[in-house]
C-alpha positions in Angstrom: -33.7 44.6 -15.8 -31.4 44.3 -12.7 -33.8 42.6 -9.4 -32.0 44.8 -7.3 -33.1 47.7 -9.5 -36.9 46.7 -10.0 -39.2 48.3 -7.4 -40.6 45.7 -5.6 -44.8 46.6 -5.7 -46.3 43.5 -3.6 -46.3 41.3 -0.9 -45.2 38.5 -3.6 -42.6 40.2 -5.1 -41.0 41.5 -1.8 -41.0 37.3 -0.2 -39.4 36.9 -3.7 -37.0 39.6 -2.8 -35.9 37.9 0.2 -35.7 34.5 -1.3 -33.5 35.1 -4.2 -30.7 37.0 -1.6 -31.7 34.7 1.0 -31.1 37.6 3.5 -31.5 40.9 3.2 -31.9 44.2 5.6 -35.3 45.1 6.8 -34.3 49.3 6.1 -30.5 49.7 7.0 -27.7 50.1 4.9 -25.2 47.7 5.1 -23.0 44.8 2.9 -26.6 43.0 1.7 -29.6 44.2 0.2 -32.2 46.7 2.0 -35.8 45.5 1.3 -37.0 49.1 2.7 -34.8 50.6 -1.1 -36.0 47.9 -3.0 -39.5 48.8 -2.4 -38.6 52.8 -3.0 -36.8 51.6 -5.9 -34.1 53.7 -4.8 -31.4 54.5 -2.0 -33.2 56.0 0.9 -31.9 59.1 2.3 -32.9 59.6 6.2 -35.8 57.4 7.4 -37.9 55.7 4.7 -40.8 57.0 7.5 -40.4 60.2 5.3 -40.3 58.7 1.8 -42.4 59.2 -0.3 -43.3 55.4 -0.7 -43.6 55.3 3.4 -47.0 53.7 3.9 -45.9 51.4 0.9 -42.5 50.6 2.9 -44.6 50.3 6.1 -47.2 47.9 4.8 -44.5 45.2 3.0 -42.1 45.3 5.6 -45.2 44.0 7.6 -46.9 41.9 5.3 -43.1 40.1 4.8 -42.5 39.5 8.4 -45.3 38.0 9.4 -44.5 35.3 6.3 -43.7 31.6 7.9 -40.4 31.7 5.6 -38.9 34.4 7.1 -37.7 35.0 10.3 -36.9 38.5 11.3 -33.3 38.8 13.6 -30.2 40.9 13.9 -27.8 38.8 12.1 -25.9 41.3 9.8 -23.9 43.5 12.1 -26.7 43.8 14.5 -29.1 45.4 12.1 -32.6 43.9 11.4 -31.8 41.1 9.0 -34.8 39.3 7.3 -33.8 35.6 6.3 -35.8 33.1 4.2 -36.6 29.7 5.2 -34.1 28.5 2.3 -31.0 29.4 4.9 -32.3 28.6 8.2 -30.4 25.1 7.9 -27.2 27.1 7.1 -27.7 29.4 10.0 -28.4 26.2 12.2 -25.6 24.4 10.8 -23.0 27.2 11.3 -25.0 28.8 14.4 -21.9 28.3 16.8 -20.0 31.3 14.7 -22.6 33.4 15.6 -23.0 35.5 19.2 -27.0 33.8 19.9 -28.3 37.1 20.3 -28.2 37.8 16.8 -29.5 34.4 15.8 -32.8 34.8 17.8 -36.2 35.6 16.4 -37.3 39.1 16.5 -40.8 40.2 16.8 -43.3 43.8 16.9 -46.3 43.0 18.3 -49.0 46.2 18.5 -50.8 46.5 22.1 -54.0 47.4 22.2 -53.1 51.5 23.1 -51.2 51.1 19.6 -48.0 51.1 20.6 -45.3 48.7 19.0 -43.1 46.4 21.9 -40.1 43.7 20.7 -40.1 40.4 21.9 -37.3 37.8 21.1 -37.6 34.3 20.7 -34.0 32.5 22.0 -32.1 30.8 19.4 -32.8 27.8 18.9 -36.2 28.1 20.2 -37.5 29.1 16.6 -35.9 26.6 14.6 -38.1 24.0 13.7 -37.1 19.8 13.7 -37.3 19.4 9.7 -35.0 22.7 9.4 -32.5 21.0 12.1 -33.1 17.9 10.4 -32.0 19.7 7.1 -29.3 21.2 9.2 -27.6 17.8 9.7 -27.4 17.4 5.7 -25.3 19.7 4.9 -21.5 20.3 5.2 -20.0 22.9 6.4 -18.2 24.5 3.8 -22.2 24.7 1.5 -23.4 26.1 4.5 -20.8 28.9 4.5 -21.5 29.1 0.6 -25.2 29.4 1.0 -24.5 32.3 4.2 -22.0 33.9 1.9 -21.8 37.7 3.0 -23.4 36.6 6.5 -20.2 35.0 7.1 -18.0 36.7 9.3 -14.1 36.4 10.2 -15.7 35.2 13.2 -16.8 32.1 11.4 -13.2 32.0 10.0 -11.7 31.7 13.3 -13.8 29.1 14.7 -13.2 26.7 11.7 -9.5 27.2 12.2 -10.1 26.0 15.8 -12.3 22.8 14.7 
């Protein structure tokens, strides 16, 4: 059967999710995958807060960000973007194609009354030395390979200008 197709059931299966795309929306549609649908194991009309799979939806989409190989940002058109480890040193490499904003690290915290508050980690703040290190390895034109849809004619125009 299709991955995209398979309900994703676990916490394993969900960080396997994300590592095979290598990026993937938290719960919006867009041009990549929405881990919110894969876990419904279907497209998601409205808020998945109403699906029936909710609490399911709820419960991954936590259990996956608080994984050390992803890093939760707004990368694809603004939107929530989860991104696996494996293309942090394609991200680093190609970061100046990207507005910063979207590149840093978003993060819910609960406070103690229960209520959810973002917090942002700056670009490259984040990043760690072996993933820059990593960064340095690779060209260009595999970073924009392994990035693929993330690319943008942004990243277009600033390679013509290099």
């Amino acid at each position: 059967m299709d991955r995209n197709l398979m309900p994703v059931k676990s916490k394993e299966e969900a960080l396997d999710f994300v590592k095979h795309h290598g990026a993937v929306l938290e719960s919006a549609k867009g041009a990549i995958p929405s881990l919110a649908e894969a876990i419904a194991g279907e497209p998601i009309r409205g808020s998945w807060w109403g699906h029936p799979k909710g609490n399911q939806i709820y419960m991954l989409l936590n259990e996956v960000c608080d994984s050390p190989d992803i890093v939760r940002c707004r990368l694809h058109d603004g939107k929530i973007t989860l991104v696996h480890r494996r293309l942090w040193p394609a991200l680093v490499k190609m970061a100046s194609a990207f507005d910063a904003v979207r590149l840093s690290a978003v993060r819910e915290e609960h406070t103690a009354t229960g209520a959810h508050r973002m917090t942002t980690v700056k670009f490259p703040d984040w990043v760690s030395d072996d993933v820059h290190a990593a960064a340095k390895s690779i060209s260009v034109g595999e970073a924009e390979k392994q990035l693929g849809p993330l690319m943008t004619r942004t990243v277009r125009k600033s390679e013509a200008r290099r």
